[in-house]
N, C-alpha and C positions, 0 to 999 in steps of 0.2 A: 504493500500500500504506500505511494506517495506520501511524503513529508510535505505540507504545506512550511514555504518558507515565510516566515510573517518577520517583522519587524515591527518591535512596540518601539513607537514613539517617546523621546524624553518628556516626562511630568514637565508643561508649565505653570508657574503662578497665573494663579487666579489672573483674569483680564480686570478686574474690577479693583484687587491690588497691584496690579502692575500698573497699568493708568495714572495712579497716585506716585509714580516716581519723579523724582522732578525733570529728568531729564526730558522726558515724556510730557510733562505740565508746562512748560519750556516750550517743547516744539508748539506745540497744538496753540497757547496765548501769543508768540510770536509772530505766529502762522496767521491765526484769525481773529485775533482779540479775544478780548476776556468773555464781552457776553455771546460772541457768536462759540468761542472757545467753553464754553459751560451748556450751549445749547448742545455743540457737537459730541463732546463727553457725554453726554445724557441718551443721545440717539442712539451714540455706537456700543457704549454698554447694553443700551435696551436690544439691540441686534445681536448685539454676542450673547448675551441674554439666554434668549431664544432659539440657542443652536449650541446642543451640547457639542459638538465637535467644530466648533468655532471656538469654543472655549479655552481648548487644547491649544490653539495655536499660537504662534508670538507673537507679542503685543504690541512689539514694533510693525511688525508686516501687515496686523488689522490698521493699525492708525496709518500707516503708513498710504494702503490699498485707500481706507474711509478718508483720509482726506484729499487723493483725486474725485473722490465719488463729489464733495464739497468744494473742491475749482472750480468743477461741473455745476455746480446747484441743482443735484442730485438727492433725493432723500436714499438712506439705508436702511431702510421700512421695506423689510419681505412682504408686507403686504400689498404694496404701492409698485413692487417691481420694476425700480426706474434702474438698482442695482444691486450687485448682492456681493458679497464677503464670501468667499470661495476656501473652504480647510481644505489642503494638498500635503497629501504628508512628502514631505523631501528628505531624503535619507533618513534620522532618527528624529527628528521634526517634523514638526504641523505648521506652515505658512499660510496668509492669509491671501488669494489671488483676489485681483479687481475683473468682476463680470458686469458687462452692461447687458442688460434687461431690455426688451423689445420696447417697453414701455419708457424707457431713458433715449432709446432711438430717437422716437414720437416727441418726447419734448423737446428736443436740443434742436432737432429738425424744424419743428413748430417756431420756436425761438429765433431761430435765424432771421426770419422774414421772409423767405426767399416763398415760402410754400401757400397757396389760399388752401390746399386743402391735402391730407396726407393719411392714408388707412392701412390698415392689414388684418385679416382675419382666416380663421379655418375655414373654410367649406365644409359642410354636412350631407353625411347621405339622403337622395332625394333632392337637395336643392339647386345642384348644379342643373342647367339646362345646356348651356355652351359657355365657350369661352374661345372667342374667335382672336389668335395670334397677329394675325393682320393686322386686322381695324381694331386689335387690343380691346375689345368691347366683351362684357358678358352679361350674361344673363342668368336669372337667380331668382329662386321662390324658397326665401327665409322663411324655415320654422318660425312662428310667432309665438309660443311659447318657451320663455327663456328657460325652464328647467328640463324640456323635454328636448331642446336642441344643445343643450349640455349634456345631456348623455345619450345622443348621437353619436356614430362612430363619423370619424371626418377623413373625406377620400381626397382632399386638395388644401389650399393654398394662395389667395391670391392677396395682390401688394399694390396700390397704385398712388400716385400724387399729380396734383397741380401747382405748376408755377401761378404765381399771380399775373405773368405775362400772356397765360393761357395753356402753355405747354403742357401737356399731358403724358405720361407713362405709367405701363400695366404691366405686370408679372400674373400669371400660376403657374402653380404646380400642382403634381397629381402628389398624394401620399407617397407613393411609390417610388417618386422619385426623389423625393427627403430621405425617404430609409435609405435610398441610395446613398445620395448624399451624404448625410451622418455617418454612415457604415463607411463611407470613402476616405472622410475627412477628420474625422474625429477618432484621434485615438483612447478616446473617453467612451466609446458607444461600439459595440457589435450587435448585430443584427441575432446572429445568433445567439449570442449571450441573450438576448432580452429572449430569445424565442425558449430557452431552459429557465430564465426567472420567471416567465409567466405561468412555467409546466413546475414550476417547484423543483426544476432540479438540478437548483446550485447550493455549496454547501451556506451556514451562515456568515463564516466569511467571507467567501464573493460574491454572497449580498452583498454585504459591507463597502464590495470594493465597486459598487453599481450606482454611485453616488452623483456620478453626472444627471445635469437635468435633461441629457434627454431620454433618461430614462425616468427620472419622476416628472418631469411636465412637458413631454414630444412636444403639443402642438403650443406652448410658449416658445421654446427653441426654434422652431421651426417660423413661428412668423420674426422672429428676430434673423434666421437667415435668408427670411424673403424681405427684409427691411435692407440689411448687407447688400444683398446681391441688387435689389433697384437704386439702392444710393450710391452705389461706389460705383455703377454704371454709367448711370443717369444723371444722378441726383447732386445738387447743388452741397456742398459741406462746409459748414462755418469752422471758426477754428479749432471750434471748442467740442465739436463732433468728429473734426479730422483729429483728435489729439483723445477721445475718449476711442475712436475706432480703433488708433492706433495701440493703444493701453489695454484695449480689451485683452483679459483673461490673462494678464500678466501676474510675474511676480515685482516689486517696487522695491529697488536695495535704498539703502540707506544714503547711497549718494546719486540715488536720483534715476541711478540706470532698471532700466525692464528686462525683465528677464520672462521668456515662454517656455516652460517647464515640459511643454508637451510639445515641441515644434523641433523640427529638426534641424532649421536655422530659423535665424529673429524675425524672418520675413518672409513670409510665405503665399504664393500667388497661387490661386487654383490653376487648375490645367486650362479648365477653359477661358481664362485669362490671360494663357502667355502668349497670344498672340499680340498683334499692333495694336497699344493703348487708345480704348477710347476716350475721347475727347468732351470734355464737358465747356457749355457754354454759360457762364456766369455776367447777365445783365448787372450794371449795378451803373445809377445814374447816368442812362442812357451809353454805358462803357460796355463794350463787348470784349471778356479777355478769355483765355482758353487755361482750362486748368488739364493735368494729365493725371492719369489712375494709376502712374506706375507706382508711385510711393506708398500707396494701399493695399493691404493684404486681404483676403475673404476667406480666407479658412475658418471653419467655427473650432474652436479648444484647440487649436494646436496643430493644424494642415494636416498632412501625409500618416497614413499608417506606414511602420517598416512591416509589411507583409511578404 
């Protein structure tokens, strides 16, 4: 029988006494003043909180990850889902990663100006009619009741915006080809792993190690990579969105640099991205300049599997 090789992580201090060091009390009032620094201590205790295995982690790397979430003007509210505090255990360590939430997308995008109008949601069974690639146009007969179209099973995916100059674009996807996706690009998610966690038969510790969300919340991850995939195409990006996209799902040293724990270099371009950079057109007081995509990555957790 197989020896499972495990690795227990080093005990840390509590987050709620480590926070009180002053080294710590120091960064955080320097950083953002006193009363915004008393708000942000309060939020980010109350998240670690709520996550015993956030608990474990170092409480430089949560303060570290929480306050990009706070450049941003992001909340740390799992419930709000604009961003989340990510436990990664690294060698005999629990580090805290910064994750942007589909819903952090949505606001920083909204913020910009650039957008009159910006959505994304699942598709349910029964409601798709089409979804015509062309004319990017679809059609769609929503469940009207909200508890019985949450527990719907959802066969798509679609993603679209409006400039205020009028310019329109449209993304779907079928299901089928996010599990693609995920299963391609994330080395946090296998298809068949999820297909033995739903049959009961992994042992408890790899449950344990099944901690990505796209195995506790598919279709949040999945419209966050239909938000990815139309903005970094498409889509107009302020700075404050080019600078969370680029952060997503990092580790934050202490001198500032990012580290992707799951990526096989810092930079990672999908395949169906290496071709010739599209070209984004960014109006801005009648000034037409050209931005390029090459500096943006789209991988969700971390690009490539070594398969």
């Amino acid at each position: 029988m197989a020896v499972e090789n495990k690795i227990n992580p080093v005990q840390q201090p509590k987050f709620s006494v480590a926070i009180q060091k002053e080294s710590y009390q120091k960064l955080i009032y320097n950083t953002l003043g006193e009363q915004k620094g008393i708000r942000f201590i309060a939020a980010i205790s109350s998240a670690v909180a709520n996550n015993p295995k956030l608990q474990e982690c170092d409480a430089g790397s949560i303060i570290r990850a929480a306050l990009l979430g706070e450049s941003l003007n992001l909340s740390p509210s799992p419930q709000l889902g604009q961003y989340y505090l990510i436990p990664y255990q690294k060698k005999e360590t629990y580090v805290a990663q910064f994750q942007l939430g589909y819903k952090g997308y949505l606001q920083l995008a909204i913020r910009s100006g650039y957008y009159k109008k910006i959505n994304v949601l699942p598709i349910k069974i029964g409601e798709l009619e089409y979804f015509d690639p062309l004319e990017e146009q679809i059609k769609v007969h929503m469940i009207e009741d909200e508890q019985v179209r949450e527990n719907t099973d959802t066969v798509g995916y679609y993603a679209m915006f409006e400039y205020l100059n009028g310019f329109k674009k449209a993304i779907y996807w079928s299901k089928k080809k996010m599990e693609t996706h995920a299963d391609t690009y994330s080395k946090a998610f296998s298809l068949k792993t999820r297909e033995k966690l739903n049959h009961g038969e992994l042992s408890q510790w790899e449950e344990n190690k099944c901690s990505s969300f796209w195995y506790k919340d598919f279709d949040a991850m999945a419209c966050k990579t239909m938000l990815r995939q139309l903005i970094s195409k498409w889509g107009i990006m302020s700075i404050d969105l080019q600078d969370a996209y680029e952060k997503d799902m990092s580790l934050i040293h202490e001198d500032g640099q990012v580290e992707y724990p799951d990526s096989t270099q810092q930079t990672v371009i999908e395949a169906e991205e290496t071709a010739e950079p599209e070209m984004k057109y960014v109006q801005e007081n009648d000034t037409q300049q050209m931005m390029s995509n090459d500096d943006f990555f789209a991988g969700m957790e971390g690009g490539y599997k070594n398969e």
